[in-house]
PyMOL commands that place a pseudoatom at each C-alpha (Angstrom):
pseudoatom trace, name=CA, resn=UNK, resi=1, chain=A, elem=C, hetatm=0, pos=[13.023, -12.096, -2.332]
pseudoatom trace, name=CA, resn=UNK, resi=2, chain=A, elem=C, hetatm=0, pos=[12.222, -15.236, -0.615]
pseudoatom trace, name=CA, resn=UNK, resi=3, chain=A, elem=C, hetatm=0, pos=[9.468, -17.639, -2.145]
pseudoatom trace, name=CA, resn=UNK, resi=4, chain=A, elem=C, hetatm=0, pos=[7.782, -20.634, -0.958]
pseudoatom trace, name=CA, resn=UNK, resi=5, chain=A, elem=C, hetatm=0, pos=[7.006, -21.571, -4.481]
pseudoatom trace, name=CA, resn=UNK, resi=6, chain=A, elem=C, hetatm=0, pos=[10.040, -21.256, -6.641]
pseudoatom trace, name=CA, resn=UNK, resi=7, chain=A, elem=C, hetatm=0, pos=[8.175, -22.678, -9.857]
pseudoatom trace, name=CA, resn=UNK, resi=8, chain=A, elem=C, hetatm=0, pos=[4.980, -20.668, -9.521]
pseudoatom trace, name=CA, resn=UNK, resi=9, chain=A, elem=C, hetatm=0, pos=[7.512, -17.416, -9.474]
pseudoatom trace, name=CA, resn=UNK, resi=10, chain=A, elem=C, hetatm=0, pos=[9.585, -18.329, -12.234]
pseudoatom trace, name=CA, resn=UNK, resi=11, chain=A, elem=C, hetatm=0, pos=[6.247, -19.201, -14.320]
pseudoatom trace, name=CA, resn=UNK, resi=12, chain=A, elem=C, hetatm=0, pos=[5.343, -15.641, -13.722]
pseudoatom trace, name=CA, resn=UNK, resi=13, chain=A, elem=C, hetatm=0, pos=[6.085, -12.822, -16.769]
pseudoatom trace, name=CA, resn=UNK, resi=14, chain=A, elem=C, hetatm=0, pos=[9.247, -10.415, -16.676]
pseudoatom trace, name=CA, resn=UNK, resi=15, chain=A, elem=C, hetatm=0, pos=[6.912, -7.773, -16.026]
pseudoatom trace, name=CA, resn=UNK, resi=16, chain=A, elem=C, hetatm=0, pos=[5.516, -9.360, -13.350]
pseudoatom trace, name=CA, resn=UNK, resi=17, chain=A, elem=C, hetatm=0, pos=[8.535, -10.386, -11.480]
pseudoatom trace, name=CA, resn=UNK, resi=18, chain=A, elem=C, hetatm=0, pos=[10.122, -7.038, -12.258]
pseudoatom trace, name=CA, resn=UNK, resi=19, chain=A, elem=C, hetatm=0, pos=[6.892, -6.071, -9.828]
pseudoatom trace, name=CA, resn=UNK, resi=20, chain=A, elem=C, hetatm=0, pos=[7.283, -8.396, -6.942]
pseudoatom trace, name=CA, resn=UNK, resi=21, chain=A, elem=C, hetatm=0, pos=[11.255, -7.059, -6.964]
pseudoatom trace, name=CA, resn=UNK, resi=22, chain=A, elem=C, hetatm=0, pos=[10.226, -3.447, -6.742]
pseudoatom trace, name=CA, resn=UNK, resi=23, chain=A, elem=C, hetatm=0, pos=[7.166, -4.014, -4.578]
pseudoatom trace, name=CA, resn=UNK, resi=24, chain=A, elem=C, hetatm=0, pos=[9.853, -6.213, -1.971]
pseudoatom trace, name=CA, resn=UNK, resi=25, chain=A, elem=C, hetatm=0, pos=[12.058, -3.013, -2.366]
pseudoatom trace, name=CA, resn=UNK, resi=26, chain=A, elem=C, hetatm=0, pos=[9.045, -0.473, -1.275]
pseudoatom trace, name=CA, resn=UNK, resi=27, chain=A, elem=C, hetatm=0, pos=[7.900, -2.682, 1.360]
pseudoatom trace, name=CA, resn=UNK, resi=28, chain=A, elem=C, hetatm=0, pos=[11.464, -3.133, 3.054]
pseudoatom trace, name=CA, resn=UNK, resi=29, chain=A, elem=C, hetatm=0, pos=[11.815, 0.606, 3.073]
pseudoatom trace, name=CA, resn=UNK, resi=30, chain=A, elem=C, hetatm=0, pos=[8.924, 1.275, 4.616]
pseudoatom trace, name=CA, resn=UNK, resi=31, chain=A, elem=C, hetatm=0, pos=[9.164, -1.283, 7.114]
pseudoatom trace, name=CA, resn=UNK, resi=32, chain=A, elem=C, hetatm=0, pos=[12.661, -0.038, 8.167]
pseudoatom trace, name=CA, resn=UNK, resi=33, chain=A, elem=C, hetatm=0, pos=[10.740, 3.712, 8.101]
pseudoatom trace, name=CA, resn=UNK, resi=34, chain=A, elem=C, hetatm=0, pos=[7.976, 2.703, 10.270]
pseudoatom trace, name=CA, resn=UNK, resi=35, chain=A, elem=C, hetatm=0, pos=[10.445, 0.832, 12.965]
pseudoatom trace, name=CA, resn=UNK, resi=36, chain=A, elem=C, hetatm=0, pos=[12.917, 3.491, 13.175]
pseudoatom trace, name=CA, resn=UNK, resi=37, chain=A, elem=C, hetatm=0, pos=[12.373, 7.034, 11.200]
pseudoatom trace, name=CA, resn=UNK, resi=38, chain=A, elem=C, hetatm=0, pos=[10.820, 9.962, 13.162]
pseudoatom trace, name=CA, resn=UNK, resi=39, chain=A, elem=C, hetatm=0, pos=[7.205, 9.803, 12.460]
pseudoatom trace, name=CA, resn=UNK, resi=40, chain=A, elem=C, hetatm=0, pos=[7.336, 12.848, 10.562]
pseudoatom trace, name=CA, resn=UNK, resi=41, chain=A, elem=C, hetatm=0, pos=[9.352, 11.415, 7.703]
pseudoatom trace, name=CA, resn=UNK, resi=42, chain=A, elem=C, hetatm=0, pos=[6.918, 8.330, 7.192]
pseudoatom trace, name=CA, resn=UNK, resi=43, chain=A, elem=C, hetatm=0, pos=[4.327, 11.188, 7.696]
pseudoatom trace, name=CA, resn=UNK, resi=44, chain=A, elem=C, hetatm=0, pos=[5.668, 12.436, 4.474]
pseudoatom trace, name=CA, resn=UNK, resi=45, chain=A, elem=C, hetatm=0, pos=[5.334, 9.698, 1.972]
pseudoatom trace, name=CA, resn=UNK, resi=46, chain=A, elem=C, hetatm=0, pos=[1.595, 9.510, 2.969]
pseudoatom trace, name=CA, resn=UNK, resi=47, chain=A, elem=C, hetatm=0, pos=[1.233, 12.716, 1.238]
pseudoatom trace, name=CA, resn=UNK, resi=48, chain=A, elem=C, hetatm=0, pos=[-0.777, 16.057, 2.293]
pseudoatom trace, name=CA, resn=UNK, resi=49, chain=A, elem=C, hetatm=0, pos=[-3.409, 15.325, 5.441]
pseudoatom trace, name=CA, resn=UNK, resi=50, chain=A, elem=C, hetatm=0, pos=[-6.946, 15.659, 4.475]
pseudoatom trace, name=CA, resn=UNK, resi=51, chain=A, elem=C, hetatm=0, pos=[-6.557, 15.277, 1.022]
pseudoatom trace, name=CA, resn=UNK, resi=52, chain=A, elem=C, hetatm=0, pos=[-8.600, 12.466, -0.974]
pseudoatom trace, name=CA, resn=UNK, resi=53, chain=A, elem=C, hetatm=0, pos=[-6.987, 11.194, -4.274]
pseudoatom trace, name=CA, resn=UNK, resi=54, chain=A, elem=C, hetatm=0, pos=[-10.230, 11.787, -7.308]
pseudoatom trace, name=CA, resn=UNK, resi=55, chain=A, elem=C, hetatm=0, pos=[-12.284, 8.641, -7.078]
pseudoatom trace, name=CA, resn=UNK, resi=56, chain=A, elem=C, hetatm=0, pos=[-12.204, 7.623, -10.889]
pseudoatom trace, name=CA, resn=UNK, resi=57, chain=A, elem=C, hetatm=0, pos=[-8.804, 7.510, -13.228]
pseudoatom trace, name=CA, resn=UNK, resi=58, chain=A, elem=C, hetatm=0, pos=[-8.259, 6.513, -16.845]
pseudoatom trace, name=CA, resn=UNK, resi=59, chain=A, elem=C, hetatm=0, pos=[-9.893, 3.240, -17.783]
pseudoatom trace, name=CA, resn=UNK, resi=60, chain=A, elem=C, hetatm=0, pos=[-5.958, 2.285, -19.102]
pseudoatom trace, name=CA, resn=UNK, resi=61, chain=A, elem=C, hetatm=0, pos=[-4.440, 2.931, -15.389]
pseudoatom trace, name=CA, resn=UNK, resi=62, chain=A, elem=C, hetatm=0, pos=[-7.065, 0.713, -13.504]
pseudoatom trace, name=CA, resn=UNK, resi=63, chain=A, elem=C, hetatm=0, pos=[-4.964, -2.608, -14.919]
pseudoatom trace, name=CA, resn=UNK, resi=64, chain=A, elem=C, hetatm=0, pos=[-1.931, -0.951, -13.643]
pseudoatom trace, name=CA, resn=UNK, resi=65, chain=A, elem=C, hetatm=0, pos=[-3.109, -0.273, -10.657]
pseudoatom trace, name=CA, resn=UNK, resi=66, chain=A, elem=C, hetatm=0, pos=[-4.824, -3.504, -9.487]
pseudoatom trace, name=CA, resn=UNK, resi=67, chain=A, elem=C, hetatm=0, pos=[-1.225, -4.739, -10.786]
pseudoatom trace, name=CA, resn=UNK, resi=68, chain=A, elem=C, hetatm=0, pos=[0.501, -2.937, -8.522]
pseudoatom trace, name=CA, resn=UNK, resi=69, chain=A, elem=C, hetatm=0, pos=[-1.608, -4.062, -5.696]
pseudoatom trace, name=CA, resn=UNK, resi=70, chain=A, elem=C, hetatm=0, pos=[-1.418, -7.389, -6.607]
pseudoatom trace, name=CA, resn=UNK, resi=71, chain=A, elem=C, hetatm=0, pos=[2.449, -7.091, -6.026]
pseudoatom trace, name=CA, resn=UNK, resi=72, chain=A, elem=C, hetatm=0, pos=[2.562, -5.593, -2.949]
pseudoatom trace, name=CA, resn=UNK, resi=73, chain=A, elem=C, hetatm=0, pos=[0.277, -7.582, -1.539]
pseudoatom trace, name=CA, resn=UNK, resi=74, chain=A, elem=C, hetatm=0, pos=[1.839, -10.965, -2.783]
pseudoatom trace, name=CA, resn=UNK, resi=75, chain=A, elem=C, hetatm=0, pos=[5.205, -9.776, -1.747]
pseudoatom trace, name=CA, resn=UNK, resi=76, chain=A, elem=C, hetatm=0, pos=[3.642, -8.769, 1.256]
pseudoatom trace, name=CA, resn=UNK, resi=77, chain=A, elem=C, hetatm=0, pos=[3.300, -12.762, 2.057]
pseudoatom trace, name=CA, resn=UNK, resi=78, chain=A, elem=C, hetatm=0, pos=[6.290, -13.650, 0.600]
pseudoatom trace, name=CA, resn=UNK, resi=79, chain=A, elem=C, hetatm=0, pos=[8.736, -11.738, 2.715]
pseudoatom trace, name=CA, resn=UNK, resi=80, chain=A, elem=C, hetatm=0, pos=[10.522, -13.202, 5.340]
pseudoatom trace, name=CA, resn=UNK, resi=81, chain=A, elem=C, hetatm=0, pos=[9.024, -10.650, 8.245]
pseudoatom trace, name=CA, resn=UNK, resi=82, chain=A, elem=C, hetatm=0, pos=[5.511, -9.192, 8.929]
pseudoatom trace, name=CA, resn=UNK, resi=83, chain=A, elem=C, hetatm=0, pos=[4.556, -6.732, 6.642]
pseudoatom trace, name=CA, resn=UNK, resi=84, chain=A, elem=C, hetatm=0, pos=[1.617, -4.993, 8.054]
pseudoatom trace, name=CA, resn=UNK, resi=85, chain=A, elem=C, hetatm=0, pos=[-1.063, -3.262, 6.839]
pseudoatom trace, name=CA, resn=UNK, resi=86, chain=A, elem=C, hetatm=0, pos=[0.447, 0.350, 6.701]
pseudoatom trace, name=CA, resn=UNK, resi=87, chain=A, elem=C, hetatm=0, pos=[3.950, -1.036, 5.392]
pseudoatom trace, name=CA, resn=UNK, resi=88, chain=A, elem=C, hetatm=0, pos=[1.660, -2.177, 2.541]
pseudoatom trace, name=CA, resn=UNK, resi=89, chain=A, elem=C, hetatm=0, pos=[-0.225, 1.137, 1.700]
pseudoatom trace, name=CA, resn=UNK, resi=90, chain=A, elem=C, hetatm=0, pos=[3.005, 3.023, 1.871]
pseudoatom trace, name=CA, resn=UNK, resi=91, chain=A, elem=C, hetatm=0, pos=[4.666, 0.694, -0.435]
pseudoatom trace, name=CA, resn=UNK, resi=92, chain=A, elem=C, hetatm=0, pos=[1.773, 0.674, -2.742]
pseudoatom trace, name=CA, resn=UNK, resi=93, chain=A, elem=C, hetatm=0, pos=[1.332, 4.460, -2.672]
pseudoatom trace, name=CA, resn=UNK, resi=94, chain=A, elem=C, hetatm=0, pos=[5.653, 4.583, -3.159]
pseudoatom trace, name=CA, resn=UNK, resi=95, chain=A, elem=C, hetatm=0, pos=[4.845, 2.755, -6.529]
pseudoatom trace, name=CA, resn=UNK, resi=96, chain=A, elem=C, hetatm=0, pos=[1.995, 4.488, -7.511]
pseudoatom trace, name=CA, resn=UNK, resi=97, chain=A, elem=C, hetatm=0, pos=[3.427, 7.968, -7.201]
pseudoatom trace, name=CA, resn=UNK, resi=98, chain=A, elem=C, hetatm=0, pos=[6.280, 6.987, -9.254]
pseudoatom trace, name=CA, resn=UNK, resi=99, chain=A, elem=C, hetatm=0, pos=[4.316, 6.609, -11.969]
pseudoatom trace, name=CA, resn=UNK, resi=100, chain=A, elem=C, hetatm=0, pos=[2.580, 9.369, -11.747]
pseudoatom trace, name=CA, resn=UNK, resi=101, chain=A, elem=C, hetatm=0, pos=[-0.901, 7.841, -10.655]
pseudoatom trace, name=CA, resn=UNK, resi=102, chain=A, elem=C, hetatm=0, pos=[-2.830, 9.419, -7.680]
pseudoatom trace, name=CA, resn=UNK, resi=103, chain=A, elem=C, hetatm=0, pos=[-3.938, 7.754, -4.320]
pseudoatom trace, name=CA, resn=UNK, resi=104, chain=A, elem=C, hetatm=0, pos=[-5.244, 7.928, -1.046]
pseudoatom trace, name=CA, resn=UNK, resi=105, chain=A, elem=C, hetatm=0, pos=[-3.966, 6.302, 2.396]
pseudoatom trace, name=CA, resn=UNK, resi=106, chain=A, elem=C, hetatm=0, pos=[-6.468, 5.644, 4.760]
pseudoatom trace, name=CA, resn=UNK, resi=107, chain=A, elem=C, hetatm=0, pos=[-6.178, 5.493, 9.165]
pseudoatom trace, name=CA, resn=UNK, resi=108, chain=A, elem=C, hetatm=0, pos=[-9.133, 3.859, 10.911]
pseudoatom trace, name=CA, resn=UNK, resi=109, chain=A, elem=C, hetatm=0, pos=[-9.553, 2.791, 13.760]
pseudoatom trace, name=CA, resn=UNK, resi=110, chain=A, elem=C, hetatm=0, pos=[-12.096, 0.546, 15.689]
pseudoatom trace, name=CA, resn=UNK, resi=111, chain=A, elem=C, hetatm=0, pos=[-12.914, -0.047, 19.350]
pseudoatom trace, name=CA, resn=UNK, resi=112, chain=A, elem=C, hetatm=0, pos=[-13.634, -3.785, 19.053]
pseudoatom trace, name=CA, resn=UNK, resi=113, chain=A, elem=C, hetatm=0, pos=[-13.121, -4.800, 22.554]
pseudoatom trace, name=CA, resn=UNK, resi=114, chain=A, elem=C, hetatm=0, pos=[-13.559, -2.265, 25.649]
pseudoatom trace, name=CA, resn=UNK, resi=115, chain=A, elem=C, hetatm=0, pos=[-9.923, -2.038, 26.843]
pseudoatom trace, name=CA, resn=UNK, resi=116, chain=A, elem=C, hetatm=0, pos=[-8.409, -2.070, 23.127]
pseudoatom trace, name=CA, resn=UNK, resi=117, chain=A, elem=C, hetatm=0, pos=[-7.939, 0.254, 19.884]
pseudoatom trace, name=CA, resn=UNK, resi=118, chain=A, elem=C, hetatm=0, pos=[-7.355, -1.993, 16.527]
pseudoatom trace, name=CA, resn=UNK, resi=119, chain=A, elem=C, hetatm=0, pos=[-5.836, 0.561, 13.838]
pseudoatom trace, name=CA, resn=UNK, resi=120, chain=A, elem=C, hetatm=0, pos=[-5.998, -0.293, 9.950]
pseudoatom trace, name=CA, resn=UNK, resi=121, chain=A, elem=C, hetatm=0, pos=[-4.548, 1.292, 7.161]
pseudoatom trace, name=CA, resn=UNK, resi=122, chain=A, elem=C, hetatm=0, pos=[-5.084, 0.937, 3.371]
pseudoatom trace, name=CA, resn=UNK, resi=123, chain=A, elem=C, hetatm=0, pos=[-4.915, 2.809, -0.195]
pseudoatom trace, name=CA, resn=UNK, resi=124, chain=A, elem=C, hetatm=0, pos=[-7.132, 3.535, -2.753]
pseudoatom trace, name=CA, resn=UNK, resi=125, chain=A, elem=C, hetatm=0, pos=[-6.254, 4.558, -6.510]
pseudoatom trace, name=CA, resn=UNK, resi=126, chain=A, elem=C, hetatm=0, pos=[-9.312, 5.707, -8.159]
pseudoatom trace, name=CA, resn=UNK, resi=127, chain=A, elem=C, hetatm=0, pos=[-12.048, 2.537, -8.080]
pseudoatom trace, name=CA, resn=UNK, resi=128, chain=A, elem=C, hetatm=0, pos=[-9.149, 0.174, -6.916]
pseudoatom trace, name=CA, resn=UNK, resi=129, chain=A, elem=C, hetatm=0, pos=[-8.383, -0.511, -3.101]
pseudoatom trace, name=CA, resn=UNK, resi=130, chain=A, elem=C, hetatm=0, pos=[-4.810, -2.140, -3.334]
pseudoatom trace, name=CA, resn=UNK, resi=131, chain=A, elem=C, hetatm=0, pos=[-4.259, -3.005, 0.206]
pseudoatom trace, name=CA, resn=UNK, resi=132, chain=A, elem=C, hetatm=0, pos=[-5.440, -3.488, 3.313]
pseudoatom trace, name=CA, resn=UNK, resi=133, chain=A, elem=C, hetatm=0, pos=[-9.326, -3.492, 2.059]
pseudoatom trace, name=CA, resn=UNK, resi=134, chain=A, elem=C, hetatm=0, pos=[-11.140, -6.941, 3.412]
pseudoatom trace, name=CA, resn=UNK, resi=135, chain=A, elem=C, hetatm=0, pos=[-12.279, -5.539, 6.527]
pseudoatom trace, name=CA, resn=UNK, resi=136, chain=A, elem=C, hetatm=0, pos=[-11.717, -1.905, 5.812]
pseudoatom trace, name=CA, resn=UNK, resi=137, chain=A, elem=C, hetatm=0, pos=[-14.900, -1.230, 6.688]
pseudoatom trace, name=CA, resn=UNK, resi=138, chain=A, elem=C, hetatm=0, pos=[-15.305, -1.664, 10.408]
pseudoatom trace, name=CA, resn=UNK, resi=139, chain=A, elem=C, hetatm=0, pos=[-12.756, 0.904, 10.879]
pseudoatom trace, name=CA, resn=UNK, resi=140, chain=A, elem=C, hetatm=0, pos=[-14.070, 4.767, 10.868]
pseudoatom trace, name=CA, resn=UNK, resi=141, chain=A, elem=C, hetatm=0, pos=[-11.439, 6.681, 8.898]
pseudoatom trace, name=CA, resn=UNK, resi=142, chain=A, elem=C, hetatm=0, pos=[-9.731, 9.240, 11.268]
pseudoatom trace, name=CA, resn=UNK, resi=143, chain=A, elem=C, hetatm=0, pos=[-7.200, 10.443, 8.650]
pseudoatom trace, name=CA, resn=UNK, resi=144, chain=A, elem=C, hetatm=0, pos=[-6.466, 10.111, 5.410]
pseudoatom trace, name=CA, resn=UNK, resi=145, chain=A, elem=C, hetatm=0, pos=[-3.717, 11.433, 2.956]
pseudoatom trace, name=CA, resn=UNK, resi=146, chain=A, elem=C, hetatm=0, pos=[-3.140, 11.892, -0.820]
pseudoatom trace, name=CA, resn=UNK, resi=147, chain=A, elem=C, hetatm=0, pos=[-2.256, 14.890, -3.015]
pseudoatom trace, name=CA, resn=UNK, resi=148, chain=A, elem=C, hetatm=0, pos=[-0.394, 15.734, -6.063]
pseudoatom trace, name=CA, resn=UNK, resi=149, chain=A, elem=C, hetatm=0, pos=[1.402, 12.582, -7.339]
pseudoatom trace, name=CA, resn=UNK, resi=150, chain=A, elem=C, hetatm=0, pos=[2.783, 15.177, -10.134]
pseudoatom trace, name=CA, resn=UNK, resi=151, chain=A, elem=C, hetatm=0, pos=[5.052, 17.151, -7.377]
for i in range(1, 151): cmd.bond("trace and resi %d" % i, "trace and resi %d" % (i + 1))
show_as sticks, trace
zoom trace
């Protein structure tokens, strides 16, 4: 993982940097999925269409989660290539489900200018939007996936 700020990364916990390496792991693999796998296998680690993860969790997982988001999004930055919006939910959701926690990826979409669509895609865990929320809401939600993180 590539870091402008070598000190401020080794200052950070075990834990923590154990994080950013498996949130830079998630978020290559779904880069590399978005750029070239079939659309139906990325379709697949967004979980069932039209299902919406339950909007509250355990008060002990919403630390975990807003940790996980945290690292995705800071490795997010910290990567050497662009890693978008939908890169960042997958990733997030990737982390999520291996622990067991539930979650939701949002689509939207918004017709800002006449001749142009602007997509946006984020994830919610209970309370907690991980990624892609500042600005989340001037898209209107045309899909969204979750389901059984169990499975």
């Amino acid at each position: 993982m590539i870091f402008r700020n070598w000190r401020k990364f080794w200052r950070t916990s075990w834990r923590e940097r154990a994080l950013l390496a498996e949130a830079a792991v998630a978020l290559t693999v779904a880069e590399a999925a978005i750029r070239w796998a079939p659309l139906r296998w990325v379709g697949r680690d967004m979980g069932a269409s039209t299902v919406e993860s339950p909007v509250a969790h355990a008060p002990e997982q919403a630390g975990r989660v807003r940790q996980i988001g945290w690292a995705v999004r800071t490795a997010a930055r910290h990567l050497p290539w662009d890693c978008r919006c939908l890169a960042q939910a997958l990733a997030g959701r990737r982390m999520l489900k291996r622990r067991g926690m539930p979650s939701t990826v949002y689509l939207g979409v918004d017709r800002g200018r006449r001749d142009w669509l602007d997509a946006h895609a984020w994830l919610r865990s209970g309370e907690v939007v991980l990624t892609g929320g500042p600005g989340r809401r001037r898209f209107k939600t045309i899909g969204m996936f979750g389901g059984d993180e169990a499975r």
